[in-house]
N, C-alpha and C positions, 0 to 999 in steps of 0.2 A: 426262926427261919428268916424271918422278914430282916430281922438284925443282920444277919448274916450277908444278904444280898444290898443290901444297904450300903455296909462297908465292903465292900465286894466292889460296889459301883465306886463309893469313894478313892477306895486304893487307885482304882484301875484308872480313874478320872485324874488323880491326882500324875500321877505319871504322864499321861498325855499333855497338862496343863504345863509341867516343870522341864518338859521335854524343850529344848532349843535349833534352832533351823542353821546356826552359825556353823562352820566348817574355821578351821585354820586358814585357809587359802582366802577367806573371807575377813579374816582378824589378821593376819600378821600383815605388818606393814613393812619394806624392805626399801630402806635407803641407800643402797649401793650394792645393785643383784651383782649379780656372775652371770657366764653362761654356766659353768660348771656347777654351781649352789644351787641356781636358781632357776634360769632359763632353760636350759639341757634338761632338766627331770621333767618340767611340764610340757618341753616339747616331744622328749621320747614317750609321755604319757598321752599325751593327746594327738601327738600328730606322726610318728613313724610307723602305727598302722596300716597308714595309706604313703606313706612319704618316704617309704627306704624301699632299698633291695633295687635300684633302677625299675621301676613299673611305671603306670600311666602318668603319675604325678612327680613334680620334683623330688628331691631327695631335700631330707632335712635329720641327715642322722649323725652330724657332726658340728662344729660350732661354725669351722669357714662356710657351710653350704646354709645354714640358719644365717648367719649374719648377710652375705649374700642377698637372701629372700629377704630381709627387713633392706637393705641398700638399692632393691631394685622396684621396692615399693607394694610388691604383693602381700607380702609375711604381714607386713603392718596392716593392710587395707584390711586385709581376708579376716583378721580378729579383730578391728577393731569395728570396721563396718564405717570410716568416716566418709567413703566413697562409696558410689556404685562401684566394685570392681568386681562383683561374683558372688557367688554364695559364701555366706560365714563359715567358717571355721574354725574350730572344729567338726565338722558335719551333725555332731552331738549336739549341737548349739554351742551360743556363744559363751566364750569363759566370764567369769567372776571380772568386775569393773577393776577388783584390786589385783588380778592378773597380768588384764590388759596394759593397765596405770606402771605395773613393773614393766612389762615388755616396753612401753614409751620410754621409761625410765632408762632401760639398760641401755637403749640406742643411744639417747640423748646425752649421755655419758660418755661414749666410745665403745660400747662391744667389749665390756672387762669380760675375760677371760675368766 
């Protein structure tokens, strides 16, 4: 019995140990976003909860009204946090460094479509 619980503990430990904290959005590294690839999917995942449909907060459910918000200096402040200009955002807390680093990126580019 004691065998038993022994590797019982091992299996289960070992699983734990080999288990990793990494996501995709953490690893992929993207040298020439889109809005369409790139930008568009994390904003309609993170941010048109609160940000469509005309309600309290701007609109951000298409790429002129995103681009927009990065040109008039909120969209970038709000995730990136290099200002005081409000609470972060995503409200869920702040995205992944290699999110934010794309969203710089796409600006810094021109807004590729």
């Amino acid at each position: 019995m004691k065998k038993i619980i022994l590797f019982f503990i091992v299996v289960v430990g070992s699983v734990f140990v080999s288990c990793e904290s990494n996501t995709y959005g953490d690893i992929a590294v993207v040298t020439n976003p889109t809005y369409a690839a790139n930008i568009g999917p994390i904003v309609k995942g993170s941010c048109t909860g609160c940000h469509a449909g005309g309600g309290q907060y701007p609109n951000l459910e298409n790429y002129a009204e995103v681009k927009e918000a990065t040109l008039n200096g909120n969209l970038m402040c709000r995730i990136d946090q290099s200002q005081a200009c409000g609470r972060v955002m995503p409200q869920s807390g702040s995205m992944p460094q290699s999110t934010i680093d794309m969203f710089k990126l796409w600006v810094s580019q021109g807004y590729a479509q």
